[in-house]
FIDOLO-728971 format. One record per residue (C-alpha): x, y, z. Coordinates in nm, 2 decimals. Layout:
+--------+--------+--------+
:      X :      Y :      Z :
+--------+--------+--------+
:      X :      Y :      Z :
...
+--------+--------+--------+
//
This chain:
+--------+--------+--------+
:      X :      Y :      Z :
+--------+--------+--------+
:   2.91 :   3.13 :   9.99 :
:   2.79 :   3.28 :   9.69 :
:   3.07 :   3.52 :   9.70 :
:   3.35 :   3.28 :   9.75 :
:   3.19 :   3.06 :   9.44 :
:   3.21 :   3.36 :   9.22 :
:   3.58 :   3.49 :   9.34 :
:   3.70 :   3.13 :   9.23 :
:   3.56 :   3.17 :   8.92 :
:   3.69 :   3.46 :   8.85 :
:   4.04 :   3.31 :   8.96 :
:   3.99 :   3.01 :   8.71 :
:   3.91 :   3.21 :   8.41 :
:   4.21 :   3.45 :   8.48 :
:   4.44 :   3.14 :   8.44 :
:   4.25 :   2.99 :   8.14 :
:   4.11 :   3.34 :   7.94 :
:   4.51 :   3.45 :   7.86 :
:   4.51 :   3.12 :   7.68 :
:   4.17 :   3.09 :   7.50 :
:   4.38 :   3.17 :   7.16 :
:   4.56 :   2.82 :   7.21 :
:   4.27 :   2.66 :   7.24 :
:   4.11 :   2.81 :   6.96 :
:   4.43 :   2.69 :   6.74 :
:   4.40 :   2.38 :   6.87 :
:   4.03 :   2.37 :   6.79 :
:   4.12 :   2.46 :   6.39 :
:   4.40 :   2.22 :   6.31 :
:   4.19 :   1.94 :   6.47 :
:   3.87 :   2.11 :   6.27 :
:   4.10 :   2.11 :   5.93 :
:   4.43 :   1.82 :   5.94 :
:   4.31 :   1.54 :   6.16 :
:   4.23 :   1.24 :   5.98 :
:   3.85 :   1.30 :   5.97 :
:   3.90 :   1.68 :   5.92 :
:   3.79 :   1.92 :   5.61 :
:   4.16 :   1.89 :   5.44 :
:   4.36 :   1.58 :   5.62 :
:   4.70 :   1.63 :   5.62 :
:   4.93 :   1.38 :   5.84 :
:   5.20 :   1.66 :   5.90 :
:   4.96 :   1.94 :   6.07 :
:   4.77 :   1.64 :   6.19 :
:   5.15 :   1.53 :   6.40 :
:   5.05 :   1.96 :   6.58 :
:   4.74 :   1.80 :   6.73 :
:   4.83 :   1.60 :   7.01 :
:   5.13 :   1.79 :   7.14 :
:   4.95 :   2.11 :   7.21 :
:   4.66 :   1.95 :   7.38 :
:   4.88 :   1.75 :   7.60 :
:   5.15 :   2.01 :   7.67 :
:   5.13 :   2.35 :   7.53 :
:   4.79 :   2.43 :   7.65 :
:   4.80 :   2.25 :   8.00 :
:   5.22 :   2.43 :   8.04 :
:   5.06 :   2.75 :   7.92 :
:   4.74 :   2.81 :   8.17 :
:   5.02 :   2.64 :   8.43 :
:   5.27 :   2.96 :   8.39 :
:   4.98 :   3.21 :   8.37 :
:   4.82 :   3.06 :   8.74 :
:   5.20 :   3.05 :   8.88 :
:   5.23 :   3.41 :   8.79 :
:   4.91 :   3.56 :   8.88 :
:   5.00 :   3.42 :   9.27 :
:   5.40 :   3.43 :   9.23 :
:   5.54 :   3.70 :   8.97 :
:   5.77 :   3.56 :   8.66 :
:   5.98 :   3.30 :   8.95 :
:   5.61 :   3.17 :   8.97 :
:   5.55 :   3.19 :   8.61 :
:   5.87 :   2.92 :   8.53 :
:   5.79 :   2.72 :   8.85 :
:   5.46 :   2.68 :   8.76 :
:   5.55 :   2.52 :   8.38 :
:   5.80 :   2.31 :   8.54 :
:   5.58 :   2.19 :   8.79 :
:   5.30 :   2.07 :   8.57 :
:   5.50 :   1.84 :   8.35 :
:   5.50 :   1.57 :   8.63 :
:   5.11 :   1.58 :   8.60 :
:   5.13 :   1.55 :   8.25 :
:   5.41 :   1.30 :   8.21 :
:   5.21 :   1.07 :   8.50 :
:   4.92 :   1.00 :   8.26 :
:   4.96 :   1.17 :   7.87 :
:   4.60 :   1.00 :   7.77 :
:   4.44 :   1.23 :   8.00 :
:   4.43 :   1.67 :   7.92 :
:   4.56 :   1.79 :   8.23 :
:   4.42 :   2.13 :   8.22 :
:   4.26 :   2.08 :   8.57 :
:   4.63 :   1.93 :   8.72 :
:   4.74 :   2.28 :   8.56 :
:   4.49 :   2.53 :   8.71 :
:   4.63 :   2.34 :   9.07 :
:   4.99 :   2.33 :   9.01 :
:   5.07 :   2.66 :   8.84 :
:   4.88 :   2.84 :   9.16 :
:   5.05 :   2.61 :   9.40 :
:   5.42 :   2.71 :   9.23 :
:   5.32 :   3.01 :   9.22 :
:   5.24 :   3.03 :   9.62 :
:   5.58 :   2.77 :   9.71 :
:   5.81 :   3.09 :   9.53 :
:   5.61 :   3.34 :   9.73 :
:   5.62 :   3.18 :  10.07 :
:   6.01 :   3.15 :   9.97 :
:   6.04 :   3.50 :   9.89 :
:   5.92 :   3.61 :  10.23 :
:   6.13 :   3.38 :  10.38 :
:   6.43 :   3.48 :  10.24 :
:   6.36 :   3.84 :  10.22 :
:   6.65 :   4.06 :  10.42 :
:   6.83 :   3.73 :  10.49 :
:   6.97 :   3.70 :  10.09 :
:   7.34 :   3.74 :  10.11 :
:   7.51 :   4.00 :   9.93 :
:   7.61 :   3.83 :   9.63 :
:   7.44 :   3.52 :   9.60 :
:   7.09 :   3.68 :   9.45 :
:   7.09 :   3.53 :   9.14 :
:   7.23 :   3.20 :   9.26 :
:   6.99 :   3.17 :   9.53 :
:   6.70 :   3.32 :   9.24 :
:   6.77 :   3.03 :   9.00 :
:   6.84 :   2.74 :   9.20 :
:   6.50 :   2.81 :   9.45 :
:   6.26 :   2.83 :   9.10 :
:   6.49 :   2.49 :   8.99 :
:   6.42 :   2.26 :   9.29 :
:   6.10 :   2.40 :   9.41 :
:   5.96 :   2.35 :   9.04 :
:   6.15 :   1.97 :   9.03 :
:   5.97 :   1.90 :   9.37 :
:   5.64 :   2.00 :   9.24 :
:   5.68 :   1.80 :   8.90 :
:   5.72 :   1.47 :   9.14 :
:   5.45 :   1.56 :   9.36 :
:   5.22 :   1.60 :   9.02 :
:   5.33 :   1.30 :   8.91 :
:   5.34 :   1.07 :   9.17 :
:   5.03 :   1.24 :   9.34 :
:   4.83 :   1.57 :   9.15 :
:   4.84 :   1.36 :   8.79 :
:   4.66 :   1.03 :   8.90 :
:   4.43 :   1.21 :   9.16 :
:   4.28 :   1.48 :   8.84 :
:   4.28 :   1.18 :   8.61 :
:   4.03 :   1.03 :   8.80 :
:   3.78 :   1.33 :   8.90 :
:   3.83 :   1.37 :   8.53 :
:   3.73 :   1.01 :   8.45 :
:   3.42 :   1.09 :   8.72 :
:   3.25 :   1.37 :   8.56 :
:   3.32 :   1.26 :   8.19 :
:   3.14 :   0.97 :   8.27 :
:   2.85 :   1.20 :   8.45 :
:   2.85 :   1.37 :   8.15 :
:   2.82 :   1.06 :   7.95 :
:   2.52 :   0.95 :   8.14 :
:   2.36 :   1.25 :   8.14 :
:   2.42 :   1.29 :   7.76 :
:   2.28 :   0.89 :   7.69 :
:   1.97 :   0.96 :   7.88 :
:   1.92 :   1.30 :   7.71 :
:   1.95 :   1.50 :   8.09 :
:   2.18 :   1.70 :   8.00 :
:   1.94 :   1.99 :   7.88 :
:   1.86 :   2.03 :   8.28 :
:   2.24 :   2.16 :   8.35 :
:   2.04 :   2.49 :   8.17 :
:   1.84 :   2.53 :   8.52 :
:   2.13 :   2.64 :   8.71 :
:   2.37 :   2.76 :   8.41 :
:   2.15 :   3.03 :   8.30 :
:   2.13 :   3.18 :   8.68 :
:   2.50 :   3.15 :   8.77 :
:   2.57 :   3.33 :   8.42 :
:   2.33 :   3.66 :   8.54 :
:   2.50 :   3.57 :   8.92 :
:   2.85 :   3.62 :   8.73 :
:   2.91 :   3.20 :   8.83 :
:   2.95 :   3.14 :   8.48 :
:   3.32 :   3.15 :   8.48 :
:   3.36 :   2.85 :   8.80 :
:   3.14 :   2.65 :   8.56 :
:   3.27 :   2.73 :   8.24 :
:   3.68 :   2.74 :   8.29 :
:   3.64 :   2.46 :   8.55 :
:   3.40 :   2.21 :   8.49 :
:   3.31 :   2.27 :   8.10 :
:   3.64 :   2.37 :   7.91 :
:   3.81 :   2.06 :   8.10 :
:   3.58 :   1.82 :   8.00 :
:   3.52 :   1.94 :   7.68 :
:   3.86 :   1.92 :   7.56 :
:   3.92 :   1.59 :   7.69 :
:   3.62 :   1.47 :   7.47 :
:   3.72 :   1.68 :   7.19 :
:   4.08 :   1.52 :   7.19 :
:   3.87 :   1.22 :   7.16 :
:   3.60 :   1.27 :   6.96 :
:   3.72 :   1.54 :   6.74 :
:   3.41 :   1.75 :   6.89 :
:   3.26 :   1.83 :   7.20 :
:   2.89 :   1.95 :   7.35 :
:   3.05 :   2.09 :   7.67 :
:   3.16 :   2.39 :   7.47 :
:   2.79 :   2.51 :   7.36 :
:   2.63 :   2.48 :   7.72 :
:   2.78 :   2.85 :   7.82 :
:   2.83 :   3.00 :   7.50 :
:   2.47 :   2.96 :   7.29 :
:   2.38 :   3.34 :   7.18 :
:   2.06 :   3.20 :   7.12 :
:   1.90 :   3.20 :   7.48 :
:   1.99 :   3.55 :   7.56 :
:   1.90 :   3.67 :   7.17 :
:   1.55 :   3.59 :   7.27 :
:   1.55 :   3.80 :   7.55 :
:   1.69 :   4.12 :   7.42 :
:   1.43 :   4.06 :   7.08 :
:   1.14 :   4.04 :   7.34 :
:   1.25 :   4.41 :   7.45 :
:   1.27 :   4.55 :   7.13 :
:   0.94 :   4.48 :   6.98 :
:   0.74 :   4.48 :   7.31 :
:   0.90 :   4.64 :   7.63 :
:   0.67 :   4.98 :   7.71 :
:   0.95 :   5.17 :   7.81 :
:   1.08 :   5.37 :   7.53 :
:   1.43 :   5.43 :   7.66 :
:   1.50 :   5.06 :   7.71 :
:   1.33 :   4.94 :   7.40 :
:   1.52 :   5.20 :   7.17 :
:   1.84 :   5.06 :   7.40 :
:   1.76 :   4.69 :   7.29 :
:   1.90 :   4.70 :   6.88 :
:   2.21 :   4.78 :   6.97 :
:   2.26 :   4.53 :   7.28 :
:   2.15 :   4.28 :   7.04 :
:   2.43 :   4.36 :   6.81 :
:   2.68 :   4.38 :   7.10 :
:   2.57 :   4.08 :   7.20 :
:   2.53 :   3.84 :   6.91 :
:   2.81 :   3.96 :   6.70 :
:   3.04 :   4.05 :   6.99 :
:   2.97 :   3.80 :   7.23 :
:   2.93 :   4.02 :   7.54 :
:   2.68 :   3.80 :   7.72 :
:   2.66 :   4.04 :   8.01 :
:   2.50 :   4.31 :   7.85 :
:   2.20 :   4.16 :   7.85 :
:   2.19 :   4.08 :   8.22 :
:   2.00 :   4.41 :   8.31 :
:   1.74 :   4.33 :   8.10 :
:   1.69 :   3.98 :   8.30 :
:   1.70 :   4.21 :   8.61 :
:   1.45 :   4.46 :   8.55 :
:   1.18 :   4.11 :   8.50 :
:   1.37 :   3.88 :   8.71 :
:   1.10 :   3.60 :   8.59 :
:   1.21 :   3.66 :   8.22 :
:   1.54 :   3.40 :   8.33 :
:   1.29 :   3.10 :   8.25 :
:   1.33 :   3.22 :   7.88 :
:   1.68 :   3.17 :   7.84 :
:   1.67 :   2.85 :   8.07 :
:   1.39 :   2.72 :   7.85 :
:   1.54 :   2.83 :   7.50 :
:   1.91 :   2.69 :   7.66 :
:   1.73 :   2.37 :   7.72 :
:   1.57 :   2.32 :   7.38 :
:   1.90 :   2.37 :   7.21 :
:   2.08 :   2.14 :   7.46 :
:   1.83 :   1.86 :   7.37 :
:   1.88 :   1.96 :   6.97 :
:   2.22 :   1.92 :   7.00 :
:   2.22 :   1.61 :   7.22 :
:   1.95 :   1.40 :   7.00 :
:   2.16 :   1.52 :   6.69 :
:   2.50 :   1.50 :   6.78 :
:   2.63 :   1.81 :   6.76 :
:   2.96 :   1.92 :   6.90 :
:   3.23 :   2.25 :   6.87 :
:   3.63 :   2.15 :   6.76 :
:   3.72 :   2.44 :   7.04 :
:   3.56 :   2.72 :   7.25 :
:   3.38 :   3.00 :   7.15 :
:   3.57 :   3.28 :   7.32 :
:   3.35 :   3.52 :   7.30 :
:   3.04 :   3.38 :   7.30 :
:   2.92 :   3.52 :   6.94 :
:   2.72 :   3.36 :   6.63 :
:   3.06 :   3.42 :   6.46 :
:   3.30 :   3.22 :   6.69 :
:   3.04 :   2.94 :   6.80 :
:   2.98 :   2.90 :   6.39 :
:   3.36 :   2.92 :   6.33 :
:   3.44 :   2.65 :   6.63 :
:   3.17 :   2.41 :   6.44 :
:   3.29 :   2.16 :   6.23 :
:   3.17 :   2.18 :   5.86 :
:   2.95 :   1.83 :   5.87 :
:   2.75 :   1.99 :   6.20 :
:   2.71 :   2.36 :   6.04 :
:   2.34 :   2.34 :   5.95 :
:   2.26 :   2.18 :   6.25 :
:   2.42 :   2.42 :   6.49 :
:   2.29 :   2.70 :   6.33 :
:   1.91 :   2.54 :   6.37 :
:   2.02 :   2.53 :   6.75 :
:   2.09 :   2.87 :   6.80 :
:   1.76 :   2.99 :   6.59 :
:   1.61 :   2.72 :   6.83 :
:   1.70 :   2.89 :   7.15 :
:   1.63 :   3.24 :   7.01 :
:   1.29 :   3.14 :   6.91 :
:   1.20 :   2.96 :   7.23 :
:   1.33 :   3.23 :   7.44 :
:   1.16 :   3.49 :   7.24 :
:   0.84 :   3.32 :   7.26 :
:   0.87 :   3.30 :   7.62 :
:   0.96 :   3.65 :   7.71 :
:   0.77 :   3.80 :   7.51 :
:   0.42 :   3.83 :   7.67 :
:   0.61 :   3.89 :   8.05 :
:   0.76 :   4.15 :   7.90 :
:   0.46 :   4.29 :   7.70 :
:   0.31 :   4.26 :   8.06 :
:   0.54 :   4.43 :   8.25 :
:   0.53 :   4.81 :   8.37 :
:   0.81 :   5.07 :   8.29 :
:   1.12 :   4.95 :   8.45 :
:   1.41 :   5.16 :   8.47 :
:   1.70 :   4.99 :   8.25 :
:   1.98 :   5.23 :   8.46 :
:   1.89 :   5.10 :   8.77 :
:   1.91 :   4.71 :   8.65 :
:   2.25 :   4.84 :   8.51 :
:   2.33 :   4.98 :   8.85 :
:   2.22 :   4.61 :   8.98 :
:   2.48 :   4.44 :   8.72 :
:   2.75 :   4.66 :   8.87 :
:   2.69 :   4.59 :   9.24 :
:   2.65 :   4.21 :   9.20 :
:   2.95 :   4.24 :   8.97 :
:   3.15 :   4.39 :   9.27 :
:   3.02 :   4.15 :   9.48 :
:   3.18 :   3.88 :   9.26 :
:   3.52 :   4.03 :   9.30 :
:   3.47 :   4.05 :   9.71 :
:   3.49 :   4.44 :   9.64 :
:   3.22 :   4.66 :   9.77 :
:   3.34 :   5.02 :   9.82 :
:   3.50 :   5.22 :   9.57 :
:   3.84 :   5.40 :   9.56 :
:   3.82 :   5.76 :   9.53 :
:   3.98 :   5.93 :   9.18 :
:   4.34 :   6.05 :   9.18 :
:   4.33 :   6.38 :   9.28 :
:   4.62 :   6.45 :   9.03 :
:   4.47 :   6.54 :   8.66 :
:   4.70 :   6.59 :   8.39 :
:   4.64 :   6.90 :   8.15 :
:   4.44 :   6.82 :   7.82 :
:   4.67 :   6.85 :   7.62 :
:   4.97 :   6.64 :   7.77 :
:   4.70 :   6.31 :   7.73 :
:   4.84 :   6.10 :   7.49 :
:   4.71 :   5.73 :   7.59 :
:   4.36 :   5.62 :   7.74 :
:   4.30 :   5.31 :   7.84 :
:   3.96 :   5.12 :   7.88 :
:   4.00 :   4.86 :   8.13 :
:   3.80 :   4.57 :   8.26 :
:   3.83 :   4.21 :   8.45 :
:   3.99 :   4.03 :   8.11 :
:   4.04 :   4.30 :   7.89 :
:   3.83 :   4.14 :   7.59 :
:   3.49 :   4.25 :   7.69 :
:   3.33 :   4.56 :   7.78 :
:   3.69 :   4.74 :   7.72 :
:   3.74 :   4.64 :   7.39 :
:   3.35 :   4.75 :   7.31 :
:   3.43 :   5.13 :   7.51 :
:   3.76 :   5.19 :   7.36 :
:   3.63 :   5.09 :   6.99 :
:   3.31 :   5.36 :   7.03 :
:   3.54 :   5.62 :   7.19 :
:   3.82 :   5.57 :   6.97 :
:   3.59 :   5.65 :   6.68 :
:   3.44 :   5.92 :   6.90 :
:   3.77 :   6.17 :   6.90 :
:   3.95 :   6.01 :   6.60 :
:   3.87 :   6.35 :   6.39 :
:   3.94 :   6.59 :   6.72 :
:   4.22 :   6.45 :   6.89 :
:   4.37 :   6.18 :   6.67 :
:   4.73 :   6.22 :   6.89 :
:   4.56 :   6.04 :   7.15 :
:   4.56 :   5.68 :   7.15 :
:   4.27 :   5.44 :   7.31 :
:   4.32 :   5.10 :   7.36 :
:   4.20 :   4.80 :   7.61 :
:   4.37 :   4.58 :   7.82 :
:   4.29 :   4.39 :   8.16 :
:   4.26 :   4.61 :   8.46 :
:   4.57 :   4.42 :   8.56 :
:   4.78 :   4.52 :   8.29 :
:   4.75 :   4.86 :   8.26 :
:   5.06 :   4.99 :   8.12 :
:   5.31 :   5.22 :   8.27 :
:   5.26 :   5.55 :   7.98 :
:   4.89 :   5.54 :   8.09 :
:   4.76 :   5.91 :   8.13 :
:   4.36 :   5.80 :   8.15 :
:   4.24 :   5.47 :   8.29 :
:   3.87 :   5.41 :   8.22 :
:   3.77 :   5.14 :   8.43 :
:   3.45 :   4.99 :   8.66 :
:   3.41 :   5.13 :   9.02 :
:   3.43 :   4.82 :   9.14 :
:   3.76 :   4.72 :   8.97 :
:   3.96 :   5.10 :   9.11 :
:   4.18 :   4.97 :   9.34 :
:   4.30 :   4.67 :   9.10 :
:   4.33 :   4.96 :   8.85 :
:   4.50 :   5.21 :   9.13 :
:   4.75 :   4.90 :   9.18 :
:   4.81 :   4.86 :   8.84 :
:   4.88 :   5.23 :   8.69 :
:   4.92 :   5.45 :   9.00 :
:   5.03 :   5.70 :   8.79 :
:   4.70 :   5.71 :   8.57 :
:   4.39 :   5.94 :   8.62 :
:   4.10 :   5.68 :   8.62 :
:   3.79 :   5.77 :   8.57 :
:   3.46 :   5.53 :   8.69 :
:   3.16 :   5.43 :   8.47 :
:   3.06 :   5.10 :   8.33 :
:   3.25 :   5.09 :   8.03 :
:   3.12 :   5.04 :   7.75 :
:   2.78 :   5.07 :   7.82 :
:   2.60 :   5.36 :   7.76 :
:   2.67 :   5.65 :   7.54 :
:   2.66 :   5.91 :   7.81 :
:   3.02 :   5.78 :   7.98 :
:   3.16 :   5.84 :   7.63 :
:   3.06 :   6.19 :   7.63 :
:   3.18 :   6.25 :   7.98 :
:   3.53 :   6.11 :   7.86 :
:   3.53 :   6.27 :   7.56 :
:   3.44 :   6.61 :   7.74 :
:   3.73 :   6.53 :   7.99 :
:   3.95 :   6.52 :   7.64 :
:   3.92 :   6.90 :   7.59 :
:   3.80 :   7.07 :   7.91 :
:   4.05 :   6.89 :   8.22 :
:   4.23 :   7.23 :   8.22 :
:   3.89 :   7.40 :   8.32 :
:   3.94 :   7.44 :   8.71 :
:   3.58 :   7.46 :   8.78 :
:   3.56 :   7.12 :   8.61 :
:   3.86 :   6.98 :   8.77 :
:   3.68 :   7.04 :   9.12 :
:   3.37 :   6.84 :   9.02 :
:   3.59 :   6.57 :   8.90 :
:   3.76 :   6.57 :   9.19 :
:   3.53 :   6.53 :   9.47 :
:   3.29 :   6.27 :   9.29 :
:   3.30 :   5.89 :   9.25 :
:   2.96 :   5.88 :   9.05 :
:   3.00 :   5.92 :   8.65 :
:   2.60 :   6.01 :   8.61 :
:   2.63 :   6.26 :   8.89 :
:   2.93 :   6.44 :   8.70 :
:   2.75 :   6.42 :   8.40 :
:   2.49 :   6.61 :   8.56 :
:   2.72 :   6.85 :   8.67 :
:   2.87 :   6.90 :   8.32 :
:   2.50 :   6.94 :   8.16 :
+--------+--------+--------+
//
């Protein structure tokens, strides 16, 4: 079950991710132009509405058509949602969109098969066109007259759930299950499916909205890695702990400090505790973000805040820090020596787990001479996380060495065609193997840990070295090539 929750999840926030940035735009002109904002202005104000109630909604539509039915799905899915808009355009129909963009996207696939080796000779674009045209008209009425009105109202149901939970100051116990299911990787069927919904719908409302700090605090998980640094007895992971805490609170890469959670399982009631202070903080002081804070860092939750609510927020955050600090501090302090690789090693497993992938794929067994690398790719689940974090640190690894080769990150999805080097999690190979066949990938958890740097960068300069090539090819395990290599 758990498994199923968390492949949903991942499903959801591969619709809604793509589109954070519209969102976020969304969250600024309402933040600055509305009526009530820093510098009101009726023309950007007149930008508002119109890419709440269509561009966002149209846009994670087309991305959910074509993640199940290529570009016919990606058209069939924006058509198909502007029936669910048009029945009801009080109502943000981002959760009619994460339906009808998948369900276009599955109509053109099912048609596809249908029709393949039965097309006519001659008729393929005729056929093309007018299948995405009708099947995408029939959808729009079916959104309309049925998907539309049915999401309004399991909107209208948990806003007010919300509402009650907010007016009786309950909402602080969503931080019970919340801080679990984001160690469990269930963050993402919470966040993109329950939260961002909601909170958009009150923001379009209210100008503001609580639902968007639940997931994103820094503050809860701050505590944690603090506690580590000043009191953990194991030297390795307390000198580990100063720069997680920079990862995480400037780059909002919550998941790097799930191992430290996982070595002390009992240090979750920190966060949960610190969460819920900060949740009540907010709630008795009406707090609220304009837009998500994608990624969930001290400088997007502070930029997402409107100006009146600055102080306040940033009281909330130190709030949850302290609390959690506080907390985990002494079970840390008690704790023995805990090995921080092996709580890594946990992440990556329930990781794979969340993707329904247990086994890895083995390497390419074709590797391309040193010097005919020109691109290297870092790629994870979204492509904004841990890739962007590895290719940054490698890229300023072998700038001075090899500055002809360039190192970027993407998706694991999306790894382009003129990739020589894919660096990508074990767990995500065959997503990668399907994406860049032609690429050499190599396995690690990217972006944590220095040592997967050093194998990549030795990989750089020494893939001609046939010894090396052997070892590289018969292994799946970065820290037992390492060993080989020391």
């Amino acid at each position: 079950m758990k498994a199923k929750v968390q492949s949903f999840g991942k499903f959801l926030s591969a619709m809604v991710m793509p589109n954070i940035g519209a969102l976020i735009a969304f969250g600024f002109l309402a933040e600055l132009f509305i009526d009530t904002g820093w510098i009101p202005n009726e023309g950007f104000n007149s930008m508002v509405s119109p890419m709440l109630t269509y561009l966002i909604p149209i846009l994670i539509a087309s991305t959910g058509g074509y993640m199940v039915g290529g570009e016919r799905g990606r058209v069939a899915g924006a058509i198909a949602v502007i029936g669910a808009i048009m029945s009801n355009t009080d109502v943000t129909m981002l959760m009619a969109a994460m339906i009808m963009g998948p369900l276009a996207g599955f109509c053109i696939k099912k048609f596809d098969e249908a029709m393949d080796g039965h097309m006519p000779a001659g008729f393929e674009m005729l056929i093309n066109n007018f299948s995405v045209g009708i099947i995408g008209m029939l959808l729009a009425m079916l959104g309309y007259v049925l998907i539309g009105p049915v999401m309004s109202a399991i909107l209208s149901v948990l806003t007010a759930g919300v509402n009650i939970l907010i007016n009786n100051n309950l909402l602080p116990l969503v931080s019970i299950l919340l801080e679990p299911a984001k160690v469990l990787f269930l963050n993402n069927a919470i966040n993109h499916g329950v939260f961002t919904p909601i909170a958009t719908a009150q923001a379009a409302e209210a100008g503001k909205s609580i639902m968007y700090m639940l997931e994103t605090n820094p503050g809860p998980g701050l505590g944690v890695l603090l506690a580590y640094m000043f009191f953990c007895k194991d030297k390795a992971t307390k000198d580990s702990a100063p720069g997680a805490v920079i990862i995480h609170l400037l780059g909002g890469i919550h998941e790097i400090y799930f191992p430290y959670i996982l070595m002390n399982p009992i240090v979750i009631i920190a966060p949960i505790v610190g969460n819920m202070a900060a949740i009540f903080w907010y709630s008795i002081t009406g707090c609220g973000l304009v837009g998500p804070a994608s990624p969930g860092s001290i400088i997007a939750f502070l930029m997402m805040t409107p100006g009146s609510d600055m102080f306040k927020v940033i009281i909330g955050v130190l709030l949850a820090t302290g609390v959690s600090f506080v907390i985990a501090s002494p079970i840390v302090r008690m704790a023995g020596e805990k090995s921080l690789e092996a709580a890594q090693g946990q992440v990556a497993a329930m990781k794979a787990e969340s993707k329904g992938q247990t086994a890895a794929v083995p390497a390419n067994e074709k590797l391309a001479d040193s010097s005919a690398v020109k691109k290297i790719i870092f790629a994870c689940d979204a492509g904004m996380g841990s890739s962007a974090m590895g290719a940054t640190k490698f890229r300023n690894r072998i700038k001075d060495v090899r500055p002809d080769i360039k190192v970027t990150n993407t998706s694991v999805d999306n790894i382009p065609g003129d990739c020589d080097i894919a660096v990508v999690q074990t767990t995500l190979a065959a997503r990668a193997q399907k994406s860049a066949p032609q690429a050499q990938l190599i396995f690690g958890i990217v972006g944590i840990g220095d040592e997967h740097l050093d194998l990549l960068a030795k990989l750089c300069t020494m893939l001609e070295d046939e010894e090396r090539l052997e070892v590289l090819k018969t292994t799946k395990d970065v820290d037992w090539v390492l060993e080989q290599l020391s």
